[in-house]
N, C-alpha and C positions, 0 to 999 in steps of 0.2 A: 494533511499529509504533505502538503507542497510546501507550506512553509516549515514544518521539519526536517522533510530534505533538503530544502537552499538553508536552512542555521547546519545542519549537521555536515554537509558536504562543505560549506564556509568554513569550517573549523577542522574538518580531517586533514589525515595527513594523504598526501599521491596516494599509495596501495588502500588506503581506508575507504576514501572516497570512490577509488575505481571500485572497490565491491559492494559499497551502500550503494550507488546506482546504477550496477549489475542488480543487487536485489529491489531494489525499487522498480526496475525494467521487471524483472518475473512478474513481483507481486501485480504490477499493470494491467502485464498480459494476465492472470487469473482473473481480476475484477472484470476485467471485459468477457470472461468468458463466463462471468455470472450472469443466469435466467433472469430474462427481463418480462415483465410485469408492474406490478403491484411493489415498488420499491419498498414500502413499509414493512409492509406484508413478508417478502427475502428477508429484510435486515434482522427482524424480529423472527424467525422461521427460523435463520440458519444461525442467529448469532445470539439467542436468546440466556446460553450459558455463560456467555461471559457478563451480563449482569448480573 
């Protein structure tokens, strides 16, 4: 994630770049407010449709 937002922000334009990291800032705050445990355990739990 970090290195696709420094290539994408490197390359946007001003308004582009202000709102990829406005969404980069949300998405953040969501991860942090993801249930901590069994890290394997959440990633495959919650995200097992997208494989």
């Amino acid at each position: 994630m970090r290195r696709w937002g420094k290539n994408r922000l490197g390359e946007a334009k001003t308004d582009e770049a202000e709102y990829l990291a406005a969404v980069i800032v949300e998405f953040s705050d969501l991860i942090q407010q993801f249930p901590l445990g069994d890290k394997a355990s959440n990633m495959y739990g919650n995200c097992h449709h997208w494989l």
